[in-house]
C-alpha positions as CSV (number, residue, x, y, z in Angstrom):
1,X,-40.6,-6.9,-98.2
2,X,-40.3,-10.4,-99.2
3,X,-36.6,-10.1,-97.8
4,X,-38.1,-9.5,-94.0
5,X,-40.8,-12.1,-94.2
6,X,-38.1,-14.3,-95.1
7,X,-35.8,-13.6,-92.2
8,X,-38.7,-13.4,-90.1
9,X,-40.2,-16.3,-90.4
10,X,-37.6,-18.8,-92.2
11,X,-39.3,-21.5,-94.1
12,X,-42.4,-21.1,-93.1
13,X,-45.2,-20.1,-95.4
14,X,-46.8,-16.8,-94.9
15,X,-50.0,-18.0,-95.7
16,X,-49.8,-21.0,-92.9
17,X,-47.8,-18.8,-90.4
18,X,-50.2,-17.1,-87.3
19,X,-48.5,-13.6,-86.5
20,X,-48.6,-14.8,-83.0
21,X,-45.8,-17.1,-84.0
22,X,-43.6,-14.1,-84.9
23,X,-44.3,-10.7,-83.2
24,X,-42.4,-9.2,-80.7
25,X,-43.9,-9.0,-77.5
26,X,-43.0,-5.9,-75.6
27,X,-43.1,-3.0,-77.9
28,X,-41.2,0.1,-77.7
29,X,-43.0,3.5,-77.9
30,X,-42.4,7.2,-78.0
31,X,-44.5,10.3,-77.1
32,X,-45.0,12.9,-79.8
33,X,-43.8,15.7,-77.8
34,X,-40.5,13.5,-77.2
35,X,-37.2,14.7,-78.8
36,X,-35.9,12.6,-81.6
37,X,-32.7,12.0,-80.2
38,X,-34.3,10.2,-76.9
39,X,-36.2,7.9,-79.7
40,X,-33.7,7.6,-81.9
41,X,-31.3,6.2,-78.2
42,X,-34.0,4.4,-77.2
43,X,-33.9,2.1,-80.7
44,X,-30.8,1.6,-80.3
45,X,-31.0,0.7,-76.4
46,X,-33.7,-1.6,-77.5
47,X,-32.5,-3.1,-80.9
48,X,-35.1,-1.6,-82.8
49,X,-35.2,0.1,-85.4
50,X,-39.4,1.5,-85.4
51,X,-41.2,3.2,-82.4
52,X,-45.1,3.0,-81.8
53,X,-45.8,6.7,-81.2
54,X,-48.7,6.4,-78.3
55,X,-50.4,9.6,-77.3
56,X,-51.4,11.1,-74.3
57,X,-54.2,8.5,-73.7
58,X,-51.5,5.4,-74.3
59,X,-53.0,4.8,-77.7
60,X,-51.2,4.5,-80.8
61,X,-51.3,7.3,-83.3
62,X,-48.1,6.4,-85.0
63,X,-44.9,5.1,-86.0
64,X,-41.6,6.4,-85.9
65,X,-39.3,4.4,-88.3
66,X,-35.6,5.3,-87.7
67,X,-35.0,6.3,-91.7
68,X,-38.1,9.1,-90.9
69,X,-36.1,10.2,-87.6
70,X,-32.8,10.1,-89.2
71,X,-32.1,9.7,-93.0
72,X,-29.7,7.2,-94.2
73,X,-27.1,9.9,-94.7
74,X,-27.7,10.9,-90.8
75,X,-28.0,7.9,-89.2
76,X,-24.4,7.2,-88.1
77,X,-24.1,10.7,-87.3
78,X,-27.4,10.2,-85.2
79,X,-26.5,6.9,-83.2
80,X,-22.9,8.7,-82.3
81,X,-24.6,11.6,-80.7
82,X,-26.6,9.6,-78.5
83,X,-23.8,7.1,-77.4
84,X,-22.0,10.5,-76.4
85,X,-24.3,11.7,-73.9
């Protein structure tokens, strides 16, 4: 964890730092009836690497991480299926 906070947010200190200084505007979401190799080719379309899973309603109920959708072993294997279609 302490890894991302520090690419994240460089020098600053966590403490001091507002989140509204470092989010990401614009988040990316799946439906939980979507297949998992749309999400997993939508994280890549969109440089992400987690999903907000919203439900029917547009609220979230979730998150899909790309390790839960594809383990580490799988992930290549994954991406290359999607960049075939």
């Amino acid at each position: 964890m302490r890894f991302f906070i520090n690419i994240s947010i460089g020098q600053r200190n966590p403490a001091d730092t507002p989140v509204e200084e470092i989010y990401r505007a614009g988040v990316c979401t799946c439906r939980p009836e979507e297949s998992l190799v749309d999400a997993i080719a939508r994280m890549g379309e969109n440089g992400v690497r987690r999903l907000v899973v919203i439900d029917a309603d547009g609220e979230p109920c979730g998150i899909l991480s790309l390790e839960d959708a594809a383990p580490e072993s799988d992930v290549a294997a994954a991406l290359a299926q999607t960049n075939s279609t």
